[in-house]
Backbone as CSV, one residue per row, in Angstrom:
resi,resn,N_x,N_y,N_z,CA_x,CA_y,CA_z,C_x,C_y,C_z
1,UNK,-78.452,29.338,65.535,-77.339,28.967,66.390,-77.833,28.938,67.836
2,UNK,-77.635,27.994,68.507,-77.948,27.673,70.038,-76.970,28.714,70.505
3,UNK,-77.498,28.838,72.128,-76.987,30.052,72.887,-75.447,29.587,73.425
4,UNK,-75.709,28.438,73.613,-74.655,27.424,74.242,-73.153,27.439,73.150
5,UNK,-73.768,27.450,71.565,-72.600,27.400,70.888,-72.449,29.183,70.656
6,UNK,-73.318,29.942,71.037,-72.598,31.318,70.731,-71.985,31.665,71.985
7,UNK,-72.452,31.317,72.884,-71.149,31.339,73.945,-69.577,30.945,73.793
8,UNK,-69.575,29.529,73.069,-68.293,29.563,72.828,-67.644,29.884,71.923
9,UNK,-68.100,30.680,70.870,-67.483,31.556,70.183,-67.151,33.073,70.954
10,UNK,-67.794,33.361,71.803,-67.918,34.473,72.432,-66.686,34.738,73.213
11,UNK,-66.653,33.009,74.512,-65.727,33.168,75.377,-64.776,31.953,74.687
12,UNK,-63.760,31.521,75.011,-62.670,30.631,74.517,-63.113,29.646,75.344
13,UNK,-62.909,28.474,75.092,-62.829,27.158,75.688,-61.855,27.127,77.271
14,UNK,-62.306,27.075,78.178,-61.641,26.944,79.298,-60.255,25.417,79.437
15,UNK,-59.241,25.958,79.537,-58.282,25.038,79.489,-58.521,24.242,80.903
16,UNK,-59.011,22.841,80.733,-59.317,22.510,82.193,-58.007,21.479,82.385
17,UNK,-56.979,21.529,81.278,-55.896,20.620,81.804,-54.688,20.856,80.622
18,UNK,-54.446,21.876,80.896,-52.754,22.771,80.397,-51.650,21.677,80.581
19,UNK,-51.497,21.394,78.650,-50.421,20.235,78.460,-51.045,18.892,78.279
20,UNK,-52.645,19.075,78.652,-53.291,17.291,78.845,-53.508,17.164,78.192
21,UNK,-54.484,15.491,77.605,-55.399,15.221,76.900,-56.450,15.025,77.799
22,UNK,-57.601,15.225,77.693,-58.942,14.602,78.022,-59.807,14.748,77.160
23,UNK,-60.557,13.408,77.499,-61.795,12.775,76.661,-62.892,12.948,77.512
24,UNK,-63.688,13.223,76.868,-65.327,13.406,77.338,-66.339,12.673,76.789
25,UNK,-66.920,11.694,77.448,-67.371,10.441,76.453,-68.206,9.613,77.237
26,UNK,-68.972,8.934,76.712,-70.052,7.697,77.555,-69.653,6.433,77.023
27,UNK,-69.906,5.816,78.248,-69.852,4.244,78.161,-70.992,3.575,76.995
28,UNK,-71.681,3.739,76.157,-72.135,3.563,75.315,-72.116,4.114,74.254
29,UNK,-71.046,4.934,73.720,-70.894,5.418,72.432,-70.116,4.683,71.849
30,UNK,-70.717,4.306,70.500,-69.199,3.608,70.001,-67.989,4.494,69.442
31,UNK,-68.411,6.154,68.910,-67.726,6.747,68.665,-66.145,6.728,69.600
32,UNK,-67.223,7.028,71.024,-66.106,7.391,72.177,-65.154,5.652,72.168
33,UNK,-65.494,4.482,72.029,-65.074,3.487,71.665,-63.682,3.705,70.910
34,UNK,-64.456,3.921,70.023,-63.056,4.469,68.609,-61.940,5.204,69.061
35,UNK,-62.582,6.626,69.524,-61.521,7.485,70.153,-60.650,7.076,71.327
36,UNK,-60.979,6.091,72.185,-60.405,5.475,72.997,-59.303,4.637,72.817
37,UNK,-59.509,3.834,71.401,-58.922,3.017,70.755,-57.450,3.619,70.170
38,UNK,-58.060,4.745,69.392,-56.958,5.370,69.225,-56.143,6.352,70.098
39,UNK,-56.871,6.473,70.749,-55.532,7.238,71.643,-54.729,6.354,72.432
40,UNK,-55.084,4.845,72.473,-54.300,3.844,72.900,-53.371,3.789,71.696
41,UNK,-53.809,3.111,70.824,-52.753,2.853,69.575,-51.371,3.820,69.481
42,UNK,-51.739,4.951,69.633,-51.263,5.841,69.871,-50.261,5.883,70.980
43,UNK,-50.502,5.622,72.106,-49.544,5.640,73.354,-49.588,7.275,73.770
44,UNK,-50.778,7.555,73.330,-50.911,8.874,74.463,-51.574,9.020,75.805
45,UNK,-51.334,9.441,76.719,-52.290,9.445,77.884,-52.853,10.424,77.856
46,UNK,-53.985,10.044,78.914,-55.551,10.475,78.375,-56.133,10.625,79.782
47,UNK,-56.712,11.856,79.775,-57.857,11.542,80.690,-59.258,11.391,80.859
48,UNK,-59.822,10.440,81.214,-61.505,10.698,80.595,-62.336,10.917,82.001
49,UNK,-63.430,11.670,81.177,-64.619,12.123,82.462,-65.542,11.331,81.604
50,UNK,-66.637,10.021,82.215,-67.685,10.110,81.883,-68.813,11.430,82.236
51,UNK,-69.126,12.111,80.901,-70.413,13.190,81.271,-71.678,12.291,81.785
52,UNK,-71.854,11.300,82.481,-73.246,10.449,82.676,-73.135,10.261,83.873
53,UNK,-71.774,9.965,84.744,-71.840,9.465,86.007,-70.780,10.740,86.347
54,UNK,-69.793,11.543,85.832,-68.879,12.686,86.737,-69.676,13.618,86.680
55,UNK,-69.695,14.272,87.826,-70.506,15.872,88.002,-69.379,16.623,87.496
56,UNK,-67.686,16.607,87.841,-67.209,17.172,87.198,-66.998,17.392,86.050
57,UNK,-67.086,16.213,85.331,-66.944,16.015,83.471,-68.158,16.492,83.194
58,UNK,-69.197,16.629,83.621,-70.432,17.124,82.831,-69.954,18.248,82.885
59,UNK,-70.279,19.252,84.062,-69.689,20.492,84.398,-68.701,21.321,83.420
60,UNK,-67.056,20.892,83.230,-66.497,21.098,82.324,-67.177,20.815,80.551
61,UNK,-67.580,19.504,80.672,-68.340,19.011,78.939,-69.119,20.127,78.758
62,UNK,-69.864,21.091,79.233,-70.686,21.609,79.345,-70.300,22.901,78.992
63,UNK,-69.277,24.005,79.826,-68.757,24.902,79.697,-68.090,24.818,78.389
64,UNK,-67.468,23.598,78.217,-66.977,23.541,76.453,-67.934,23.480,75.481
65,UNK,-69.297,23.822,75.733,-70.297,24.043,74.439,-70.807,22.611,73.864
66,UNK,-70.239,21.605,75.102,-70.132,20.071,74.883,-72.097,19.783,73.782
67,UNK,-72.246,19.324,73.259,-73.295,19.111,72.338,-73.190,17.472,72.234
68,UNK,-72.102,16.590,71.834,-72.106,15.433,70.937,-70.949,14.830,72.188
69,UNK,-71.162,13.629,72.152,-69.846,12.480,72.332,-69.058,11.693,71.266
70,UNK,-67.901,11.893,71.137,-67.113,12.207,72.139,-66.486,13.663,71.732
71,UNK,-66.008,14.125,72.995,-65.189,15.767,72.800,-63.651,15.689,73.483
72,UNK,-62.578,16.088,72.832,-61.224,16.028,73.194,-61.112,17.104,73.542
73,UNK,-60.054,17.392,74.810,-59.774,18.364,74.370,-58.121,18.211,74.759
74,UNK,-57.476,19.130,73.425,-56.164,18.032,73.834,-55.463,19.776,73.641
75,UNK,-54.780,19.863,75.116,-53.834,21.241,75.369,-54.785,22.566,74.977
76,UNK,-56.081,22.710,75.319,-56.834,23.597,75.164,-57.174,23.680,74.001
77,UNK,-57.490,23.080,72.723,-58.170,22.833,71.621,-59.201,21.499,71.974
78,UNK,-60.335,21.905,71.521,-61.496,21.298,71.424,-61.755,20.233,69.959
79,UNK,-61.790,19.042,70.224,-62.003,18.279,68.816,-63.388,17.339,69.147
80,UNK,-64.259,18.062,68.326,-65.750,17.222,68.517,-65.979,15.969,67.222
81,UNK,-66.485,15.201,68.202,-66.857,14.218,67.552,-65.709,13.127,67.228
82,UNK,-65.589,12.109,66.514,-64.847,11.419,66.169,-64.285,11.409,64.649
83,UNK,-63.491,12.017,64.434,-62.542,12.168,63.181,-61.060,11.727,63.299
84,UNK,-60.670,10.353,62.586,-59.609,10.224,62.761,-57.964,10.953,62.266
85,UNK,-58.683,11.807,61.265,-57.585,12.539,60.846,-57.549,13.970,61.495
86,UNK,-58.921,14.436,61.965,-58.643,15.850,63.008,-57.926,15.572,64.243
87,UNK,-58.210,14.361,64.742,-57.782,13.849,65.895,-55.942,13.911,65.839
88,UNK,-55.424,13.025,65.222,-54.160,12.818,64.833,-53.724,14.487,64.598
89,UNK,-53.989,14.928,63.888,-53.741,16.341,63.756,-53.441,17.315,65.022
90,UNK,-54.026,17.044,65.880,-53.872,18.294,66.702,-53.165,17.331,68.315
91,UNK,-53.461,16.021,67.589,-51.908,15.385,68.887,-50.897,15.755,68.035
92,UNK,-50.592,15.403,66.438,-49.229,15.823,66.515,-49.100,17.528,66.625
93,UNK,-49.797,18.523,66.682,-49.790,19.654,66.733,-49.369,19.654,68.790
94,UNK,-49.855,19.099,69.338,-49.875,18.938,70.727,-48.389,18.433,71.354
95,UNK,-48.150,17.208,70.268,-46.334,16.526,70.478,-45.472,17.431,70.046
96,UNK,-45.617,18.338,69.030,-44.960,19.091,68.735,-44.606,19.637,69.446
97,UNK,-45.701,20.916,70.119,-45.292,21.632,70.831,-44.597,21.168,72.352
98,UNK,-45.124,19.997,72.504,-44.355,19.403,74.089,-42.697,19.333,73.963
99,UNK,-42.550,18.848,72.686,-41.054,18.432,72.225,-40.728,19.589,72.461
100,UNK,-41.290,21.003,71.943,-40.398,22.336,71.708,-40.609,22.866,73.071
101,UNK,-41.226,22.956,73.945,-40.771,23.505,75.185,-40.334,22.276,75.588
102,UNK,-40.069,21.153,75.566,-38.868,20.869,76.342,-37.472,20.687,76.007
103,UNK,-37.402,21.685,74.255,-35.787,22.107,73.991,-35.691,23.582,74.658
104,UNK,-36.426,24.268,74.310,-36.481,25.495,74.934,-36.407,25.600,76.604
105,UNK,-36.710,24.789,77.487,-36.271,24.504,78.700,-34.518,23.612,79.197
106,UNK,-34.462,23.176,78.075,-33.304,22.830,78.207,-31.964,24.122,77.732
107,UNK,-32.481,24.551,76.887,-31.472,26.017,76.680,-31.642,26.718,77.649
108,UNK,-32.366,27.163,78.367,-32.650,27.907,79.569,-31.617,27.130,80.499
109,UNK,-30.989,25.924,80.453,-30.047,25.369,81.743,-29.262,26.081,81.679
């Protein structure tokens, strides 16, 4: 096991955008292609760092144990690589929870 991935078992994935999506990805992957694709199809918004040209997206890609393109990370869960059914999974795990705090904010009126 690399030091890089026992780190992030060690420490948790740093939430670098509470409630977001972002993509971490290069202009020449076709993976990151795909994942792009679908998070359009989708109608989710997204934010992407190229790790090749952002100092910040490397920076963060990096602290997330980043290894492969592309890496999600959608509401502080990490999804490596391109899987279309992990992917879908943890947006609707992600819509879910948006829907439920914003009934639970509405009972609070």
């Amino acid at each position: 096991m690399e030091w890089r991935s026992l780190l992030y078992y060690l420490s948790p994935p740093p939430d670098f955008g509470k409630g977001k999506v972002t993509l971490y990805a290069t202009d020449w992957c076709p993976y990151c292609a795909k994942t792009r694709a679908l998070l359009e199809q989708l109608h989710v918004p997204y934010k992407e760092y190229n790790i090749e040209t952002s100092e910040e997206g490397r920076d963060q890609y990096q602290r997330l144990a980043g290894k492969g393109v592309p890496v999600l990370l959608i509401d502080g869960e990490v999804v490596r690589g391109f899987n279309e059914n992990n992917i879908v999974a943890a947006l609707a795990q992600w819509q879910g929870s948006q829907v439920q705090n914003k009934l639970e904010t509405k009972q609070e009126e």
